[in-house]
N, C-alpha and C positions, 0 to 999 in steps of 0.2 A: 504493500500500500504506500512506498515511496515516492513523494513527488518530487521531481524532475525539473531541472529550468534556471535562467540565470536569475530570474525573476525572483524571491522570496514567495509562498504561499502565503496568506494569509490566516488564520485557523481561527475560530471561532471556540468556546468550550460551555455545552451545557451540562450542568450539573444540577442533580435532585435526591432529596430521600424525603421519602412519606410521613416521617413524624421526628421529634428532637427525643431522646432516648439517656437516661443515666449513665453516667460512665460507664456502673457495675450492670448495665442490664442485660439478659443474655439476648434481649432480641434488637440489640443494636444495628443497624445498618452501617455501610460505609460511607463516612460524611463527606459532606459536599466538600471541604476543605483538600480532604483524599483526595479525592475524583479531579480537581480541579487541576493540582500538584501533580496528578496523573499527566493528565491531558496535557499540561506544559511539557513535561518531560517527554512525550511524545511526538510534539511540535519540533520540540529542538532536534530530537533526533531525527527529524525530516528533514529538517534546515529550516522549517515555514517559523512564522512570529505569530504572536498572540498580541492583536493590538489591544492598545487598553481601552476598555468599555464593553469588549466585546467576549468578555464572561458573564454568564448568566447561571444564577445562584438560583434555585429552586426548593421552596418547602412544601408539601401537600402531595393529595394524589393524583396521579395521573391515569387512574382511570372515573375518578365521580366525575362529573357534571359541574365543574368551576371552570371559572378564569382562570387562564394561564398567561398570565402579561410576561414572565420571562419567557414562556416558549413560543409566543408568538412575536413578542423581539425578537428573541434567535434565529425563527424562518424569515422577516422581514429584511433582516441585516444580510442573510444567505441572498433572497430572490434582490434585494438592490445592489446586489455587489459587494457591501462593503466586508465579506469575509469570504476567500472561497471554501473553506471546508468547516464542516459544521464537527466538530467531535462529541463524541457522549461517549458515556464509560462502558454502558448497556444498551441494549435494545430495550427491557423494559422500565430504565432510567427515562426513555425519552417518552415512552407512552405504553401504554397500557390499553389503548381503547381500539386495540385490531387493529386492521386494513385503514380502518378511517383516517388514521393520520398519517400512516407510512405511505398513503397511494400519494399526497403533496410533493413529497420528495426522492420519489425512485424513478429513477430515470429523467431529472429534472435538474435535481441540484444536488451537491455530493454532502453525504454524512456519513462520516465512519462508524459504527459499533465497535469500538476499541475489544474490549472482553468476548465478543460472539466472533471479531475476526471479519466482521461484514463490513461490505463497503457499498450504497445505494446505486453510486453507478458503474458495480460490473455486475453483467450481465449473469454469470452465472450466480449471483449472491440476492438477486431479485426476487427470489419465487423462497429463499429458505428465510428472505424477510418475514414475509408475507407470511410464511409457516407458525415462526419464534413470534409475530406480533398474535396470531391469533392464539396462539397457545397463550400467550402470557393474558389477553384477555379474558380467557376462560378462565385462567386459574382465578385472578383476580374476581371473577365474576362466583366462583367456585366459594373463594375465600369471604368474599362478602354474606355470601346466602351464610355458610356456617359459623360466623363470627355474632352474624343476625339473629339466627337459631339459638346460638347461644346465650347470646346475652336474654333475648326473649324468655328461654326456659327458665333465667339465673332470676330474670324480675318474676314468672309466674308461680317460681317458685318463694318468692319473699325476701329474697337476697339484694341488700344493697351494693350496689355496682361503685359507685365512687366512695369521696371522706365523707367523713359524717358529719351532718348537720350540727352548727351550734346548739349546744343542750344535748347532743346524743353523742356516742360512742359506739364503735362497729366492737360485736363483739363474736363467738362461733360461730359459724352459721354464715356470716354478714349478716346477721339479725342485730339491728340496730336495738341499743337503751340509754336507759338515762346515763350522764355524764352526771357522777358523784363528786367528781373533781372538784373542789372550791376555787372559785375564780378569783386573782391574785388582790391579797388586804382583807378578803374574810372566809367566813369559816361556813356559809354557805355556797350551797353546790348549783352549779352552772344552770342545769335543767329549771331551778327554780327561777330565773333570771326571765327565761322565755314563759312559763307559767305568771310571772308579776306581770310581764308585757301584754298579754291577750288578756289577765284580768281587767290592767288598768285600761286598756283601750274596752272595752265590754263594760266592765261598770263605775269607773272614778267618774267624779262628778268634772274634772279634767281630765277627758279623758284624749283630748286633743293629740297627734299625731306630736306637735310639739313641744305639748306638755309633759309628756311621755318622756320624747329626748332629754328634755332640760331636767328630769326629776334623778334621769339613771344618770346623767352625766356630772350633776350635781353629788351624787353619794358615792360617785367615782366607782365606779361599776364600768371595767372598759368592755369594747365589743369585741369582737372574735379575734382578729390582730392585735389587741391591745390598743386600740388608737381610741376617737370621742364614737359616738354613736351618734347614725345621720338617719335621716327620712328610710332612705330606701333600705338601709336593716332591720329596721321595726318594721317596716311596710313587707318586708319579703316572707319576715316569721309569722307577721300574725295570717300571711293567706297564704304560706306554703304549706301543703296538703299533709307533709311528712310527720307535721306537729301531732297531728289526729292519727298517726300511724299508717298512712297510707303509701304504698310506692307513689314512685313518680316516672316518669320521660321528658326528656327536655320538650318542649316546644319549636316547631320550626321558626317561629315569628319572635326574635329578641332573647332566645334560648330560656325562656320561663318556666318551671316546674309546671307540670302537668300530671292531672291525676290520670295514672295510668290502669288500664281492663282490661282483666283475660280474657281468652276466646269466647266465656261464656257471657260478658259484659260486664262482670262484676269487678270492687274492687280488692286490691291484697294487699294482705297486711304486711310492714317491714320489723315491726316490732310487737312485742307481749308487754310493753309500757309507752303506753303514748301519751306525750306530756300534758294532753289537753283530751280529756276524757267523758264534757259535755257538751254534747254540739250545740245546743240553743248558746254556751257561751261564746262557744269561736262563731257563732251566726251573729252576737251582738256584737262582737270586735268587728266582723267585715262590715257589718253594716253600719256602723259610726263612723268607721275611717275613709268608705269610700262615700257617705254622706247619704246615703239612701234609707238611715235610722237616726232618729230624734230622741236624744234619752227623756227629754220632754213630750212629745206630742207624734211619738210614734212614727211607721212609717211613713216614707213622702217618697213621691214619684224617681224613679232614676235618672241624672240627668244623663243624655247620650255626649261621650267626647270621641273625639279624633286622636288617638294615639299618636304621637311623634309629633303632632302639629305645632310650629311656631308661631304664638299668638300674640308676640310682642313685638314692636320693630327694633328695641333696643335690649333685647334679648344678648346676652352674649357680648355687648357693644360696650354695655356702661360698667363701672368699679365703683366700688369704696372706697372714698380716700384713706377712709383711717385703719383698714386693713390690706387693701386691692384686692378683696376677694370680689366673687362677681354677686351685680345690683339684679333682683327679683321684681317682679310686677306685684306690689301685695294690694290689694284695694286698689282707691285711686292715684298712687303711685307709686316711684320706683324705691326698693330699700335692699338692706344692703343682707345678702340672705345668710350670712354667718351668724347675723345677730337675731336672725328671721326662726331658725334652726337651733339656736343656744345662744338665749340674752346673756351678756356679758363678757363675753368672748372677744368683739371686736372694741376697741377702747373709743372709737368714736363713731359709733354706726351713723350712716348719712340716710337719708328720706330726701324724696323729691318728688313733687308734683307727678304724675303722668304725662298729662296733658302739654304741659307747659314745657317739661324735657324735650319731648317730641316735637313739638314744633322746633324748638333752638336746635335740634341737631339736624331736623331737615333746614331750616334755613341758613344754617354754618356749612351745611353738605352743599346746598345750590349756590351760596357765592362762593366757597374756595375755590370750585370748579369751575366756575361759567367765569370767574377771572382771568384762566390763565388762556394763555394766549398760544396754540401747541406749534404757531410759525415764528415766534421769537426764540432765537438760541439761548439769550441771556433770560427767560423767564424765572424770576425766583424760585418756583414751585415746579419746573420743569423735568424734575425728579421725581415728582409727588405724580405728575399724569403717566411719567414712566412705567411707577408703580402699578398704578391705577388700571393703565392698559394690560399690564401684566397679568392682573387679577381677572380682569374680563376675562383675559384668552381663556385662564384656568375654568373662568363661570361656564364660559359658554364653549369652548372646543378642550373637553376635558384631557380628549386620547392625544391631540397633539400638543396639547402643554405638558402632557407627561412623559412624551418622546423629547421634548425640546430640553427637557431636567434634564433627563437622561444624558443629551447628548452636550449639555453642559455640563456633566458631572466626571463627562468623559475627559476633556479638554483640561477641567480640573485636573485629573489626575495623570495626566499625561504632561500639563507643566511641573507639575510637583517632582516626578519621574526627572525631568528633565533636568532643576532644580536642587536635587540630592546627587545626580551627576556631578555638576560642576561642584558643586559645595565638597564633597570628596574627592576630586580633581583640585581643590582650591586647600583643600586638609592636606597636600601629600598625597595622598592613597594611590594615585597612580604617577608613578618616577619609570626612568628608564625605559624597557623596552613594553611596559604597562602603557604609555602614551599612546602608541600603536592601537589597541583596546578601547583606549578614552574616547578614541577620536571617531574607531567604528561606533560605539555604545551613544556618544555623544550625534551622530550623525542620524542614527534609526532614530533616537529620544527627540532627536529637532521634527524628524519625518511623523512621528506619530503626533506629537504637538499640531504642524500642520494639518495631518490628515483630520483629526479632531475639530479641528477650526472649520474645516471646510466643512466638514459634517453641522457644525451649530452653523456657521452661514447659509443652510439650507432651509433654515427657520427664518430665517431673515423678516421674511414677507407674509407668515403665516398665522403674524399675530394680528387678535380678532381687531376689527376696525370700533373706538368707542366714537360715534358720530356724533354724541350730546356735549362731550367739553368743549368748553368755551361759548357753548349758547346756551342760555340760561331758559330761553322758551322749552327748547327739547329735552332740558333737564326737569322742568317743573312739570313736562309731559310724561316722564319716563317714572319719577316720582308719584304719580296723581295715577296710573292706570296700573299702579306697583302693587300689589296683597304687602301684609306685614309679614311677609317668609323673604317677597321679593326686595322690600323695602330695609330688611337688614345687610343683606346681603350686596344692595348698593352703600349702605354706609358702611361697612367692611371693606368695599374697596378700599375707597381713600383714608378711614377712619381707623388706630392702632385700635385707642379708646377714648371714650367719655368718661374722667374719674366726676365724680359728684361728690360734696362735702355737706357735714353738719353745720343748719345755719348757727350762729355762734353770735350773742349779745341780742340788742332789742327787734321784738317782731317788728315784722315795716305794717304801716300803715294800710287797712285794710283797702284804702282808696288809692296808693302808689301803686304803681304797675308793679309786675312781680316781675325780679329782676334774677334773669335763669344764670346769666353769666356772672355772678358775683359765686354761685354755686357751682357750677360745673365747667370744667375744662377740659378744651381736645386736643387729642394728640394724635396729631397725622403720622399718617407712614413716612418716615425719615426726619420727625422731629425727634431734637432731647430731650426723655425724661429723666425727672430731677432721680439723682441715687438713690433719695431715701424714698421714692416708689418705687424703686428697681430692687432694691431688697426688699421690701414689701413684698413684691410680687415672687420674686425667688422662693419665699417662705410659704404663697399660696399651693404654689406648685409642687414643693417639695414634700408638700400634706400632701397632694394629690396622688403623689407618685406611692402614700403608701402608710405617710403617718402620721394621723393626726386628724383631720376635715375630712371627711365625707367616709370616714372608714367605713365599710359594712360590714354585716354579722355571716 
């Protein structure tokens, strides 16, 4: 499978494994890191190169029913040239789904099967393609049904399949029970934590979702991680089916616990202790917190909501200044939701009008913009519509803003490449008859830089047209015909945030105008924010990532 020529080949390398596996585990795969390191080593021994960008890392299957954005980069970068040989470690590395995928590129474009020894365009290697993809389909197909079977029999049989719920512990069997554990600072046991929760949501006279939080978090009672307890842990225990002893199956829609039924439609049990053992009280709990029971005056009508819908335009837009955590819609307006979730937490929580926000940020959004001028070079803000167009492309042509990363990601790391040359060239590292080396290594490192360039200059002209800046008519038109999904989404273009502050000394006059910008400040894409929101904000995020705000159970 040697190529030939004065020319270099070019090589391309996809690599994939189906799941990320323990070190210790026996059913580890050979990681994509391997495969990669393969394929180089193979290259070289051909003579061909491996430009940079043109690896392709792979996690998932390749035989379900997903996107594969590296493997159809991989074919793309083959059928336009820019690699001529495609490598893979395997044949069922590259696919799994038959004929379907291997008929794209046999006899068309070249991919080696490194491990099988196949090569797509010799002739004799074409039909034992065709063999190895459909065998490997069927096993997969094989392996699916029996993994299915199994787990199925392991849930009809009452066997918890994952960890075990907060409050429970897996114990023979996978027959889940109570967690006797005492959770850390007292000398009560876990299970009672989730039993307090579905009481006090069912009968405390607060029994409010964030009253709840503020009472456990207050007696410092941490949640499953250790971190504060947030809406959506309370919210998950008191209507995850498991509390009442019920299996579950994930849901396909947001991956939601769902009560799950055997053949014969009934449900199964996971345990011989389930922590909530009268169902009129988990009926009072769901029905308080999703608001369709009145501990006063009984049931009231369900209201219908739209799941995932954004009902605010400054959703996600606006901050706290005295935390940077992000501002909520509570009533008639915007607050700061750290403090919304557990009073006392943020030292300066902010409130703002609704109303009144929303207009100052649509009319800070329609001059910033209908100012600049996108045929003056020297525009102050000229940066700012850079941006701005930037973000369009991303809105509105998703797939080729994501090739355009890409192939800037590429050029990135092809100067870098370039970069560490000279810089070890500039250390010493190459003297004597090493210069010889420097000069080849330095000359591909200039070549790949270019080829890179050329590649992102092919984007040039592909970014989406924004035809509303700089006229303010077809900004206030684009605004006015916009829902508040589409209206955030235009003030995220040019919009970092909107932080909002606590008013501070005497109310104003009920007769003065109310004055939004004494209250809130914006920060465009490529303004300074001062340091001390920037750590602020480090600190929001750094909860997020794990410790502290928003933990769940």
């Amino acid at each position: 499978m040697g190529i030939s020529g004065a020319k270099r080949a070019r090589w391309g390398i996809l690599a994939r494994k189906s799941k990320v596996y323990g070190a210790a585990d026996h059913r580890r795969e050979m990681s994509t890191a391997a495969q990669i390191e393969t394929g180089r080593a193979e290259a070289a021994r051909e003579n061909a190169e491996v430009p940079d960008g043109c690896v392709w890392d792979e996690l998932g299957s390749a035989f379900a029913n997903r996107a594969r954005d590296e493997f159809e980069a991989a074919l793309a970068a083959l059928a336009e040239g820019r690699i001529d040989v495609l490598w893979c470690y395997r044949l069922d590395r590259f696919s799994r789904k038959g004929a379907e995928d291997l008929l794209r590129v046999i006899g068309k474009v070249r991919v080696i099967f490194w491990y099988d020894r196949l090569d797509s365009m010799e002739p004799g290697d074409r039909r034992r393609i065709i063999d190895y993809a459909e065998q490997a389909r069927e096993y997969s197909e094989r392996l699916a049904d029996t993994v299915g079977n199994t787990k199925n029999w392991q849930r009809e049989s009452g066997q918890w399949l994952s960890q075990a719920p907060y409050g429970y512990v897996v114990g023979p069997g996978r027959k889940l029970f109570r967690d006797l554990s005492p959770y850390p600072g007292s000398d009560a046991p876990r299970w009672e934590v989730v039993d307090r929760i579905i009481r006090e949501a069912a009968d405390h006279p607060q029994g409010s979702m964030r009253s709840i939080i503020a009472r456990l978090n207050q007696d410092g009672i941490p949640a499953a991680r250790g971190g504060r307890w947030s809406s959506a842990a309370v919210h998950r225990i008191i209507f995850h089916p498991v509390y009442e002893g019920w299996q579950i199956v994930t849901g396909p829609k947001g991956g939601k616990p769902m009560l799950y039924l055997d053949k014969a439609g009934k449900r199964v049990s996971v345990t011989d202790e389930p922590i909530v053992t009268d169902p009129a009280l988990i009926a009072r709990a769901r029905g308080r917190v999703s608001g369709n029971v009145s501990p006063t005056r009984g049931s009231k009508l369900p209201i219908p909501t739209v799941e995932g819908r954004v009902k605010h335009c400054m959703s996600g837009v606006t901050r706290c200044e005295g935390c940077m955590g992000s501002v909520v819609r509570n009533g008639q307006g915007y607050t700061c939701s750290l403090h919304k979730d557990d009073p006392g937490r943020c030292p300066m929580p902010a409130w703002l009008d609704g109303a009144h926000l929303e207009t100052f940020a649509r009319d800070a959004f329609i001059t910033k913009l209908a100012n600049i001028d996108p045929s003056d070079p020297d525009d102050p803000d000229l940066g700012l519509m850079m941006e701005v167009t930037k973000r369009w492309t991303e809105l509105e042509r998703p797939t080729e803003s994501a090739e355009e990363r890409r192939a800037r990601q590429a050029l990135r790391d092809a100067e870098m490449a370039r970069d560490r040359l000279q810089a070890a060239f500039d250390a010493g590292a190459y003297a004597g008859d090493a210069v010889a080396l420097f000069v080849s290594s330095m000359q591909t490192a200039t070549a790949n830089v270019e080829s890179a360039r050329a590649t992102v200059d092919q984007f040039g002209g592909t970014r989406a047209v924004v035809p509303w800046i700089g006229n303010e008519h077809l900004i206030r038109e684009a605004w006015d015909k916009a829902d508040s999904k589409r209206r955030r989404e235009l003030l995220q273009l040019a919009m970092r945030f909107v932080v909002i502050r606590r008013w501070e000394g005497k109310p104003p006059n009920r007769w003065e105008p109310f004055d939004v910008a004494s209250r809130a400040t914006v920060y465009w894409h490529g303004d300074d924010v001062p340091r001390s929101l920037l750590t602020k904000l480090s600190i929001v995020r750094s909860r997020k990532g794990g410790k502290g705000i928003g933990l769940a159970a």
